[in-house]
Backbone bond lengths (Angstrom), bond angles and torsions (degrees), N, CA, C in turn:
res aa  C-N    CA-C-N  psi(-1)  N-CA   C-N-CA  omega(-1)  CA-C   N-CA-C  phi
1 X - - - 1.459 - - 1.521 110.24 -
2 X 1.517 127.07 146.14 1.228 117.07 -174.57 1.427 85.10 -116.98
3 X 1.717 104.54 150.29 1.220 115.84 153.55 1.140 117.26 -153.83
4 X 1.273 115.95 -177.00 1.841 118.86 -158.59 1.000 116.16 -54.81
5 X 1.784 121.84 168.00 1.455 110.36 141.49 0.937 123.43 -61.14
6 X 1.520 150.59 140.46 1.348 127.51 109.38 1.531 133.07 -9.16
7 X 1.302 110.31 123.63 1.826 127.92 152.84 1.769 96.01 -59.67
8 X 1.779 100.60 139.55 1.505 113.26 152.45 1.350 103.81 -156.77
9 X 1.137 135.26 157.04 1.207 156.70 115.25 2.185 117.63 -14.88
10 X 1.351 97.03 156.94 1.670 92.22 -170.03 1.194 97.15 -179.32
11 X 1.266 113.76 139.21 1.456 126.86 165.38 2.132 114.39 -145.71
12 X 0.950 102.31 165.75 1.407 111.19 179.12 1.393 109.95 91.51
13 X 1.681 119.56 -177.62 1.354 113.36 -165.95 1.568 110.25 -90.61
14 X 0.932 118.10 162.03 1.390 128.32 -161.79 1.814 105.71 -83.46
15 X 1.381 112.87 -16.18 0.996 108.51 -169.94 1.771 107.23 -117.39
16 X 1.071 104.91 11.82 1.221 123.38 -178.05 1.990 124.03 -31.34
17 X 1.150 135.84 139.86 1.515 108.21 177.46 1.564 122.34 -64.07
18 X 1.143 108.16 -18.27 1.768 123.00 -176.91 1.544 115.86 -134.24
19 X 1.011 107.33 128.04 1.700 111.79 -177.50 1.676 91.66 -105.15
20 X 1.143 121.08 153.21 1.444 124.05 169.99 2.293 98.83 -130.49
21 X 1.168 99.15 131.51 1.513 105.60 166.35 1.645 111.63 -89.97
22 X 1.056 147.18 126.65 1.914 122.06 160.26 1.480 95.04 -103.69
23 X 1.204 110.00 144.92 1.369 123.80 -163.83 2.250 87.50 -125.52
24 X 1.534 103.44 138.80 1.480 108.17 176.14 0.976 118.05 -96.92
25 X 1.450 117.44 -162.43 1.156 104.67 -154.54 2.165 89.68 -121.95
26 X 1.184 105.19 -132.21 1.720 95.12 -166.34 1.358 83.06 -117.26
27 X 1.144 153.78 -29.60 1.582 138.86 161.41 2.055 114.72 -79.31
28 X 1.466 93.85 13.70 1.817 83.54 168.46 1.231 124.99 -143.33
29 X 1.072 140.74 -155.77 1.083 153.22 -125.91 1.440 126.74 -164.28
30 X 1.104 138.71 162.62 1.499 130.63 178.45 1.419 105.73 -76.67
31 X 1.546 119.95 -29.01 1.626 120.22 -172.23 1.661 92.83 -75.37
32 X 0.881 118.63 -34.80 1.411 112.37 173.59 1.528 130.79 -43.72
33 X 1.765 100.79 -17.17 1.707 109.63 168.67 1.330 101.23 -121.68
34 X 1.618 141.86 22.45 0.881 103.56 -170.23 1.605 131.92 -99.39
35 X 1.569 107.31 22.34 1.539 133.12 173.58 1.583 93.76 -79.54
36 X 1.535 121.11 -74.32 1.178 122.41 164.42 1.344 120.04 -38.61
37 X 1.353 156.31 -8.69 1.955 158.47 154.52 1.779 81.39 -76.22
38 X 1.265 132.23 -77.57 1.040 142.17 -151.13 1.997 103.00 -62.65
39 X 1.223 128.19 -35.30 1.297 123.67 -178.78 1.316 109.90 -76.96
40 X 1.155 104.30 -31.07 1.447 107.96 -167.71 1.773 120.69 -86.61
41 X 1.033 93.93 -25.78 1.289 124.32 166.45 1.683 122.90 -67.86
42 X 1.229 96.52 -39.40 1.566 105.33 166.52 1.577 105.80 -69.23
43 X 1.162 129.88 -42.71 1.395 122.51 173.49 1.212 130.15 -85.33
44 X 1.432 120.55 21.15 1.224 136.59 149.14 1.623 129.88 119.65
45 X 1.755 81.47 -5.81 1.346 94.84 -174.29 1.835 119.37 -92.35
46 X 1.217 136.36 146.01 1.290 138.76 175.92 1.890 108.34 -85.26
47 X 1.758 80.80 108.52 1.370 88.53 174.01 1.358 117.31 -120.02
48 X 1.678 140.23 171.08 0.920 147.55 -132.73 1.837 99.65 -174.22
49 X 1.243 105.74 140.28 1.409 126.18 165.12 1.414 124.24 -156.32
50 X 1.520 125.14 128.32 1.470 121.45 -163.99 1.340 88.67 -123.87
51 X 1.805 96.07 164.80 1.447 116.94 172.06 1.893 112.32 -99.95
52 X 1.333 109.79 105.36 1.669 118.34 -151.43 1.775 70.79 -45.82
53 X 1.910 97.81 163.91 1.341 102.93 155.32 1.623 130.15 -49.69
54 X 1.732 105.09 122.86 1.711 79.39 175.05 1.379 96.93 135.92
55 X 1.579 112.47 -47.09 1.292 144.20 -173.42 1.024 121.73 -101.25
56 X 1.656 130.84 140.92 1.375 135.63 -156.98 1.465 120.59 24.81
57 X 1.697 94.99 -119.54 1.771 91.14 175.34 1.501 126.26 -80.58
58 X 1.420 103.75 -1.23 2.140 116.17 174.70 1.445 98.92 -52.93
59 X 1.281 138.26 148.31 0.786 138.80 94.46 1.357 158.69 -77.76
60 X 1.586 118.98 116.46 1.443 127.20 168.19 1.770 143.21 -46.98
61 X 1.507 93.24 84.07 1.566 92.86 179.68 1.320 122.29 -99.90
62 X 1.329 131.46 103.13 1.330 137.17 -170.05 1.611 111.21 97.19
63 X 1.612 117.01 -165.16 1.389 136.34 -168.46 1.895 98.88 -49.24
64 X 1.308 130.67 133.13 1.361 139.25 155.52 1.716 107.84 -71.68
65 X 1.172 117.03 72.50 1.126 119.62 -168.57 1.934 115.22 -118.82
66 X 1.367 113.89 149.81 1.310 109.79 -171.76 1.668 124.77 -54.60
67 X 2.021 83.92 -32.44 1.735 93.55 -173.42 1.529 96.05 -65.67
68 X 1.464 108.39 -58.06 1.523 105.64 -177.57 1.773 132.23 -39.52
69 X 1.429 96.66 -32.68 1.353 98.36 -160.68 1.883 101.28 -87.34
70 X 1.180 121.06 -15.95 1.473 146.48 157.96 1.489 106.92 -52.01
71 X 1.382 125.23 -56.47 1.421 157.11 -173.90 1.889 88.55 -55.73
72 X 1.479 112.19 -71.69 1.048 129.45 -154.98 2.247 99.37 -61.38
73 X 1.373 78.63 -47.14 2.041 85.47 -167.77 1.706 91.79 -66.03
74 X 1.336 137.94 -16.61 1.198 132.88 -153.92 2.101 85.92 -92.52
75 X 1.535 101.22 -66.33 1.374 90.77 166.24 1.332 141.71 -22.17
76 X 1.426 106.63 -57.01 1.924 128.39 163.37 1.277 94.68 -14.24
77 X 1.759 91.78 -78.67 1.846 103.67 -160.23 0.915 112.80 -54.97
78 X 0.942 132.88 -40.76 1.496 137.35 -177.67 1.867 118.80 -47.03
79 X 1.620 84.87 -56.65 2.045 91.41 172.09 1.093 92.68 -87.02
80 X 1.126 145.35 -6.03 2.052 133.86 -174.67 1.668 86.66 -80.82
81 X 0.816 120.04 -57.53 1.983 139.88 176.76 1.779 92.01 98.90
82 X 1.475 102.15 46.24 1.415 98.67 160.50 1.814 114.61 -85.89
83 X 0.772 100.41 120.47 1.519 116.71 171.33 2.135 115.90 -50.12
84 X 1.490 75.72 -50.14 2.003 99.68 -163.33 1.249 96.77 -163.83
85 X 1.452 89.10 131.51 1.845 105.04 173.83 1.846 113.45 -125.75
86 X 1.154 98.71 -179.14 1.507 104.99 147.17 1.322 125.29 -133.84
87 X 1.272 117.52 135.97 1.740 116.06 -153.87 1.508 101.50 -105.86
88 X 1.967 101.29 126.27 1.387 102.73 -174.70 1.542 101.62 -102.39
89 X 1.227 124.08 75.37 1.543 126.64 158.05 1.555 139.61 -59.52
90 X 1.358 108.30 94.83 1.368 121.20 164.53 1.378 130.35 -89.62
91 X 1.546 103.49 100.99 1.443 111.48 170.36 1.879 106.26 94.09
92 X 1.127 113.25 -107.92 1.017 123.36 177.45 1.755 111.81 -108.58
93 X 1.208 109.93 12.02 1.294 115.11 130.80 1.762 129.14 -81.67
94 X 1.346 101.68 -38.45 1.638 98.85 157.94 0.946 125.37 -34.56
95 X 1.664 117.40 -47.48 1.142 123.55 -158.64 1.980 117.33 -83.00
96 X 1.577 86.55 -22.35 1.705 97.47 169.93 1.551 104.37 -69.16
97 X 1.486 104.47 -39.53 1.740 110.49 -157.51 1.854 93.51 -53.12
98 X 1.602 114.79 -39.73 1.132 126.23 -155.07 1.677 107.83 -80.94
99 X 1.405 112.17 -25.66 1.275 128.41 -149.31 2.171 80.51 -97.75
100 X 1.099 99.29 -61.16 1.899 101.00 160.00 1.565 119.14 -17.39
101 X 1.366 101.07 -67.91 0.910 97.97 -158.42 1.804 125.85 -81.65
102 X 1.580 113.41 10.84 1.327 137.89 146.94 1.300 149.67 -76.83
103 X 1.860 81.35 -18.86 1.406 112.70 149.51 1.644 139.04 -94.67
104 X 0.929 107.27 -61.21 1.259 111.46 173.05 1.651 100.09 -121.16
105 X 1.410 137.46 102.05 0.692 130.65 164.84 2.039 123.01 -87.55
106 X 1.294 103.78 -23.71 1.489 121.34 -167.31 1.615 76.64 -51.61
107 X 1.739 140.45 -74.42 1.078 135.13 -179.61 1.137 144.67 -14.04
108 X 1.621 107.40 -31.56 1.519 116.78 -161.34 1.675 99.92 -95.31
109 X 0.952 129.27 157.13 1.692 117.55 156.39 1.266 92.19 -136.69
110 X 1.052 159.14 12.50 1.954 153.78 143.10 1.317 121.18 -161.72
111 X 1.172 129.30 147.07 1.341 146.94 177.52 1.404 122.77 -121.00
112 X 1.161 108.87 125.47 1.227 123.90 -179.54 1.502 117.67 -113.57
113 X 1.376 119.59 87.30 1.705 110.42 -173.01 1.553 105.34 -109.66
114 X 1.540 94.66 128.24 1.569 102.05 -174.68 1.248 91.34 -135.50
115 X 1.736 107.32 146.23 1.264 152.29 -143.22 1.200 103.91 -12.11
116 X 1.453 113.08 83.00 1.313 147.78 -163.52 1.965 109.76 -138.79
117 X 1.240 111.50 170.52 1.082 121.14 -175.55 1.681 114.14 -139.49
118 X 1.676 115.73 137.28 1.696 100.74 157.09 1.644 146.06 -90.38
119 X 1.803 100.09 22.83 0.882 129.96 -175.32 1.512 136.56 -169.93
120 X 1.085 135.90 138.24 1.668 116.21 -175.75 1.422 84.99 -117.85
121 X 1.344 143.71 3.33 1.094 104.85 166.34 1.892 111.82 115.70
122 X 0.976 145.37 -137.12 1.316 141.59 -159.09 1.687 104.97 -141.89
123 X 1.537 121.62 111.83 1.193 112.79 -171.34 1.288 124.28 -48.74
124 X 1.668 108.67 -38.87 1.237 105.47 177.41 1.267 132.50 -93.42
125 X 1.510 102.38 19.54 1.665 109.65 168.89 1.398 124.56 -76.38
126 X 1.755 110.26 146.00 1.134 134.42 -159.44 1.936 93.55 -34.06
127 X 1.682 93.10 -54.10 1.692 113.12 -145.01 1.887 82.05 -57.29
128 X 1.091 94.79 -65.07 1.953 109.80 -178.13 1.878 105.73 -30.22
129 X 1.540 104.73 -56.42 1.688 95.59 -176.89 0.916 118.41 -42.69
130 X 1.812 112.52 -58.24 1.128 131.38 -158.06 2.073 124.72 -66.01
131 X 1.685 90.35 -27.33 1.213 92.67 -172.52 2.129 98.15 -83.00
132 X 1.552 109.69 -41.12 1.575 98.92 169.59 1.328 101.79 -37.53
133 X 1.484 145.36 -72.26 1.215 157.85 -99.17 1.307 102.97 -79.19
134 X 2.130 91.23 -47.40 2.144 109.72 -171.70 1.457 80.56 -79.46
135 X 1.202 135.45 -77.16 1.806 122.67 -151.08 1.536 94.89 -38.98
136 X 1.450 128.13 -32.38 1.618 98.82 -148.19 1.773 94.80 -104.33
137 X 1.531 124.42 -7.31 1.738 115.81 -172.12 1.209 84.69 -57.85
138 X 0.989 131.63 -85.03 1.704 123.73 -152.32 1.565 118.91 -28.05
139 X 1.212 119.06 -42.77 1.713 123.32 163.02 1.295 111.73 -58.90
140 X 1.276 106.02 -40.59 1.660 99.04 -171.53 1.640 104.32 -85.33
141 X 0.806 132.49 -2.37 1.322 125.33 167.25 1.566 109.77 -108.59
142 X 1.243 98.60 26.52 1.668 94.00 159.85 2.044 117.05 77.37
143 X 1.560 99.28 16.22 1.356 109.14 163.96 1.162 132.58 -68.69
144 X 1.578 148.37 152.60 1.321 129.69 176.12 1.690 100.04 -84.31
145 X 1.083 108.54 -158.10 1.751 103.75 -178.48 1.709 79.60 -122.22
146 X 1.396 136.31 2.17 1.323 105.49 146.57 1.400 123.94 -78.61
147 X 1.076 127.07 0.47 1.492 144.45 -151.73 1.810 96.07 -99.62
148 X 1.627 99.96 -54.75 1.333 120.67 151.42 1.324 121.42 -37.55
149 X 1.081 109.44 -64.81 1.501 118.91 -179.58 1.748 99.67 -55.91
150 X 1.176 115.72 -66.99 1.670 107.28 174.21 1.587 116.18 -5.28
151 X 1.543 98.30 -76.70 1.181 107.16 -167.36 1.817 128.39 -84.15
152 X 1.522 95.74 -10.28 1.386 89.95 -165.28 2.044 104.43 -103.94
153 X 1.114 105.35 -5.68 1.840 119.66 176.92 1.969 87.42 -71.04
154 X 1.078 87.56 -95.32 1.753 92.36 178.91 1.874 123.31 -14.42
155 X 1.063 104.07 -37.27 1.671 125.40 178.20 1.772 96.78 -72.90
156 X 0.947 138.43 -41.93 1.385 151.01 -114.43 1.457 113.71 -123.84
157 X 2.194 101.28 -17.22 1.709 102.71 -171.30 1.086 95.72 -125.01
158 X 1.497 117.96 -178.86 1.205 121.83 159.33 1.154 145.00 -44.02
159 X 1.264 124.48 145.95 1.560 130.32 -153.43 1.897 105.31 -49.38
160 X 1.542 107.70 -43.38 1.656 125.39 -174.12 1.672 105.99 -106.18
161 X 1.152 130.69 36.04 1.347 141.04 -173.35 1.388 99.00 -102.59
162 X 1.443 125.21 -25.79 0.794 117.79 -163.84 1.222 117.13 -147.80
163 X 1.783 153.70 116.85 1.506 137.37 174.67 1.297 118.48 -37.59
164 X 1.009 138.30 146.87 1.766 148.12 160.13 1.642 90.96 -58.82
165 X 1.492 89.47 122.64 1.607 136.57 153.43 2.189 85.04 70.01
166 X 1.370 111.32 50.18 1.284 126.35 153.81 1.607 121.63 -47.85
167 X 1.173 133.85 86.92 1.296 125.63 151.41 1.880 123.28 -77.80
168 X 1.563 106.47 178.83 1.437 108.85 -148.93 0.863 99.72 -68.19
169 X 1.600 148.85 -14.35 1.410 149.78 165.47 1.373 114.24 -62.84
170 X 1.272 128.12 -3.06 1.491 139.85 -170.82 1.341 104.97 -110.72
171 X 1.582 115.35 -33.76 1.514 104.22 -177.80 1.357 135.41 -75.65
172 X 1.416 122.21 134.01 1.369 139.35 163.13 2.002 112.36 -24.24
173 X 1.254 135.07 128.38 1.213 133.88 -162.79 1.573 122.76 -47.02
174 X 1.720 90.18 -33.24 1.630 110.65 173.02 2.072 116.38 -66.20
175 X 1.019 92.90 -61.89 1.280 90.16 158.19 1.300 144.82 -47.36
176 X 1.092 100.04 -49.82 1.928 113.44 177.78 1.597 94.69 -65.37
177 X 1.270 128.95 -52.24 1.460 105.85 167.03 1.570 136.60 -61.17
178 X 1.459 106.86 -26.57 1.464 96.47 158.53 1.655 110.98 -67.47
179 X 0.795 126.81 -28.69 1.722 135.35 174.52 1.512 105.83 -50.11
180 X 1.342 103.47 -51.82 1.629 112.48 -175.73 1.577 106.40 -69.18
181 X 1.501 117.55 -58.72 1.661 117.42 168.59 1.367 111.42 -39.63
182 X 0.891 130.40 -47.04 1.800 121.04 -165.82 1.885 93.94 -86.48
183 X 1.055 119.78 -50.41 1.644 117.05 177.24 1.471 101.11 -36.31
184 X 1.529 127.81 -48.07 1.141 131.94 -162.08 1.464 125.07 -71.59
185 X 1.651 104.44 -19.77 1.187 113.50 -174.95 1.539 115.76 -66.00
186 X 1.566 123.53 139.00 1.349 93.29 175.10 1.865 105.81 -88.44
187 X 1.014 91.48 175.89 2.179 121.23 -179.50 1.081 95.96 -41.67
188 X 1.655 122.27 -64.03 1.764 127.39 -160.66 1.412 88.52 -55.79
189 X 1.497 121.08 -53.74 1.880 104.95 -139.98 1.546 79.99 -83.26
190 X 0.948 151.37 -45.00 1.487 132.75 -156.25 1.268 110.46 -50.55
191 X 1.948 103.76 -49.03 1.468 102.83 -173.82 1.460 107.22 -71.80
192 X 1.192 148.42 -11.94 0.803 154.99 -176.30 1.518 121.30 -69.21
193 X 1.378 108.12 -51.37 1.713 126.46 -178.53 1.187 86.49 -75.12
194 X 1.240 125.80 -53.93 1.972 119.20 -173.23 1.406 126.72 -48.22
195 X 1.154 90.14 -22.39 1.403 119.51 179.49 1.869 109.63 -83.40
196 X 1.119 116.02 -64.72 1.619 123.94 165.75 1.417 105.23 -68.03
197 X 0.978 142.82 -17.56 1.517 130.48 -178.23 1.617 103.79 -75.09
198 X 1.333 114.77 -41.84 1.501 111.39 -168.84 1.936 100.03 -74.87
199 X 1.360 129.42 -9.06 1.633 137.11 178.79 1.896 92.03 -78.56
200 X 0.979 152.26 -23.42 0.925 133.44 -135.98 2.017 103.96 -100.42
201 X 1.113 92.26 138.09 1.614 111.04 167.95 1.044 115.48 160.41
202 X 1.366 88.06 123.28 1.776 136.76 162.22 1.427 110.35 -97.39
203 X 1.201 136.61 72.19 1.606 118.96 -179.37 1.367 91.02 -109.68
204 X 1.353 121.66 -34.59 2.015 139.27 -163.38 1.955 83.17 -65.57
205 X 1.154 110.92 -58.71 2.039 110.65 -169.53 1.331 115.75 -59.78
206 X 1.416 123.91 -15.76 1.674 120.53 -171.42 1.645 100.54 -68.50
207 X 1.422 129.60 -27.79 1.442 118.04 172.70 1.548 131.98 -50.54
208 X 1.652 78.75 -33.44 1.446 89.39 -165.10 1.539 126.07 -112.48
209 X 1.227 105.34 16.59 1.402 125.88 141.81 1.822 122.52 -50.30
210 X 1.743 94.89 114.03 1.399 78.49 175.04 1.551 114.46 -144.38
211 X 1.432 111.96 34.53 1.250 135.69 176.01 1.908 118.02 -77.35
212 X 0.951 155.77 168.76 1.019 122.61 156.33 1.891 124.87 -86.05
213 X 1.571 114.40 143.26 1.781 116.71 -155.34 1.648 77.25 -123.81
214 X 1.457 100.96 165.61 1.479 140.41 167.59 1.212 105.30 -138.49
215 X 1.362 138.11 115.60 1.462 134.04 164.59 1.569 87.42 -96.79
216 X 1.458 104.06 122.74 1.590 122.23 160.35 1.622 123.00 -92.21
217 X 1.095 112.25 126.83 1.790 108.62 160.66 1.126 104.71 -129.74
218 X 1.965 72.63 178.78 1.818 85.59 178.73 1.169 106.21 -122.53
219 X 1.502 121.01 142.35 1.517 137.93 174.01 1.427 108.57 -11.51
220 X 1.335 100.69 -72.53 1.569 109.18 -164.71 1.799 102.83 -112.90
221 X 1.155 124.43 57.50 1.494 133.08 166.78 1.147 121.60 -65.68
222 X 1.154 155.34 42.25 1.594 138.12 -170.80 0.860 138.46 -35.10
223 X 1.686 111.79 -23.23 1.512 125.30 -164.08 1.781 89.64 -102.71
224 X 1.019 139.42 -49.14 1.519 130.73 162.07 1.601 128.16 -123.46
225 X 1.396 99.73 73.08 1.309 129.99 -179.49 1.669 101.24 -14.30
226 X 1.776 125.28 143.28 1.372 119.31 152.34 1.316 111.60 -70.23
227 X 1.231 147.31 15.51 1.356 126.61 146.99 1.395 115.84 -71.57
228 X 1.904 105.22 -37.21 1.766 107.58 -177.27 1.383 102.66 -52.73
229 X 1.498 138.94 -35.88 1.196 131.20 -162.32 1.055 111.08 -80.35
230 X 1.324 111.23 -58.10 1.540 118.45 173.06 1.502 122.42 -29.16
231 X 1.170 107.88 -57.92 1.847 128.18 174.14 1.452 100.34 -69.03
232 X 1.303 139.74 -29.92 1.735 126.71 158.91 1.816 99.44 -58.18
233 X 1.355 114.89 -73.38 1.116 115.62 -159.23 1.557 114.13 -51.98
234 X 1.846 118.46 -29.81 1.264 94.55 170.93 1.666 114.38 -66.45
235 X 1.143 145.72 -4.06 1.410 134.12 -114.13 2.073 69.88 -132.20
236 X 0.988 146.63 -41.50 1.123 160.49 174.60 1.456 117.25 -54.74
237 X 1.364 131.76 117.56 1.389 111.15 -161.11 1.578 88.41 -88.36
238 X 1.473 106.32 143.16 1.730 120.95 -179.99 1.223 116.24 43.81
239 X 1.983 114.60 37.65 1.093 100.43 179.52 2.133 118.03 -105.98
240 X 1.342 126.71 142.30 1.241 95.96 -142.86 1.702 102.53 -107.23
241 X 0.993 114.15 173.10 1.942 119.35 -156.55 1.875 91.09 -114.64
242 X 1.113 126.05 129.71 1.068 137.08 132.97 1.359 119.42 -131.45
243 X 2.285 95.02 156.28 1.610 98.40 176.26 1.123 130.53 -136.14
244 X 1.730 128.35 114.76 1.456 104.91 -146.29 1.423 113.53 -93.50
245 X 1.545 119.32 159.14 1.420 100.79 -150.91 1.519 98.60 -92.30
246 X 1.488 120.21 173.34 1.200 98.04 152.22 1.550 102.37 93.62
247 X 1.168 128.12 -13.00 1.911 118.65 167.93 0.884 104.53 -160.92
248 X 1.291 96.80 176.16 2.192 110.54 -157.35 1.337 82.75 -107.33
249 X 1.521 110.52 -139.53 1.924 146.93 -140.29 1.756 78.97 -75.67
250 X 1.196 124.19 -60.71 1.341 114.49 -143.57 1.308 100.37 -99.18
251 X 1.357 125.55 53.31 1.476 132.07 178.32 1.376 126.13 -53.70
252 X 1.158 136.14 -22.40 1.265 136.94 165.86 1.572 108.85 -65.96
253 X 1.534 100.55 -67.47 1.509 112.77 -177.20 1.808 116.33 -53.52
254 X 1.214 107.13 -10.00 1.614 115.81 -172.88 1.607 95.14 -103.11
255 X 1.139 134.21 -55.41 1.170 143.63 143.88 1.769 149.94 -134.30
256 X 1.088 107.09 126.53 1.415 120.58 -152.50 1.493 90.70 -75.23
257 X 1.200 127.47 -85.14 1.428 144.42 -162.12 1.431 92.25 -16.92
258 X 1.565 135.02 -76.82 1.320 142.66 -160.81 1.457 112.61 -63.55
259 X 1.088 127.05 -28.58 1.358 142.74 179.58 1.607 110.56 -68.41
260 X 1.618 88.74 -79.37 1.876 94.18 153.79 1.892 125.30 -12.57
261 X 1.326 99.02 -62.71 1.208 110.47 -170.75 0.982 122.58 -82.03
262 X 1.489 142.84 -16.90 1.408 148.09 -156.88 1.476 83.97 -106.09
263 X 1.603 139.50 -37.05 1.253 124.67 178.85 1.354 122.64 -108.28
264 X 1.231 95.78 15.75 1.541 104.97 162.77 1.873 109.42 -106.42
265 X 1.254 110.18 -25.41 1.512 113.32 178.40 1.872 98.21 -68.41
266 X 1.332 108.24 -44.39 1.545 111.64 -178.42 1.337 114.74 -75.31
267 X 1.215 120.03 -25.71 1.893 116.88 150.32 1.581 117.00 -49.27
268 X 1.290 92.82 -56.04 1.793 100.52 -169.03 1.523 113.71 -64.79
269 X 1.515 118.10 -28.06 1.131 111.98 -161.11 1.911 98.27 -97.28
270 X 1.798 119.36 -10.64 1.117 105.95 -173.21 1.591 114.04 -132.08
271 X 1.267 106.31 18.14 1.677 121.41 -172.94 1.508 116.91 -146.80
């Protein structure tokens, strides 16, 4: 099946020794990295962030599917005229980074999957229905996905990230933009990724990874526990586990500085 490029964002030199992609997650957006294109970029490196199909300026033609959306980041490179990258996957961008690299792997030269998973598990399992069921009442009862966003950012950080019974006038700058990324999403693609997120597994590909990986978490993640990472990263030959302290699911957006650094220390030390 052919489908579009993806729209992203980009900064740094084109000829750079390391290109980095960050891939989002299913409540964001490419503006959602674009401090991270821009930091990284200041230090010399060529970075890159797209809007998955579906999202921002992407457009979605046909099934929201893993093969596809693999299909789609492979395209990128192609008009980016990246040769070789390293893929910064958050969340269910992990899960593309992972889903990539079964596809086109000659492309990838490192992976970085943070608070991410190599599997959700069985579409038609109980746990799987049930969790589409809560992401999607709020749509079906006629919520906006900023309404969504209300409630589901707050769920998502650290225990002290945030005051008890915090609305968007309360949030920290980092946050309110993840607030704004998921507001932005439209209805179709959410239900859509919610829909492909519960298809996903890679547990059979973690062997055969042989690029160098960082599985990142966050302290207090719920949605992909640091044990899930930990248990990817052993499963990875030489692939290495860090956990940053101090934030949940939306670890960048809760804090940048630490995030920044754990994949910039794993650039420096392997590219």
């Amino acid at each position: 099946m052919m489908v579009d490029t993806p729209a992203w964002l980009e900064a740094g030199p084109i000829n750079a020794k390391t290109t980095l992609v960050f891939l989002h997650g299913i409540g964001g957006g490419k503006m959602g990295f674009q401090s991270s294109v821009d930091y990284f970029a200041s230090l010399g490196y060529r970075a890159l962030a797209w809007d998955m199909p579906g999202y921002g300026d992407s457009a979605l033609n046909g099934a929201l599917s893993f093969s596809n959306l693999a299909q789609s980041l492979e395209q990128l490179l192609d008009k980016a005229q990246v040769t070789k990258a390293v893929l910064v996957g958050h969340s269910m961008g992990g899960m593309v980074a992972l889903q990539a690299w079964t596809q086109c792997p000659q492309r990838i030269e490192g992976l970085v999957i943070a608070a991410s998973s190599p599997a959700f598990g069985q579409q038609d399992g109980d746990f799987q229905q049930q969790f589409v069921a809560q992401r999607l009442a709020p749509l079906n009862a006629g919520k906006t996905m900023a309404q969504v966003a209300d409630r589901l950012v707050p769920s998502m950080v650290a225990p002290n990230a945030l005051p008890a019974g915090a609305t968007l006038k309360d949030f920290p700058p980092g946050l309110a933009l993840a607030h704004a990324c998921m507001a932005a999403v439209p209805p179709n693609t959410y239900r859509a990724s919610l829909q492909a997120l519960v298809t996903f597994e890679q547990r059979a590909a973690l062997p055969s990874i042989s690029v160098p990986t960082l599985c990142l978490a966050g302290e207090h993640d719920k949605t992909a526990p640091p044990e899930v990472l930990r248990r990817m990263a052993q499963k990875i030959p030489g692939a290495q586990f860090e956990c940053i302290p101090g934030v949940g699911h939306l670890m960048g957006f809760e804090q940048e500085t630490p995030f920044h650094q754990a994949v910039l220390n794993f650039v420096r030390n392997h590219f």
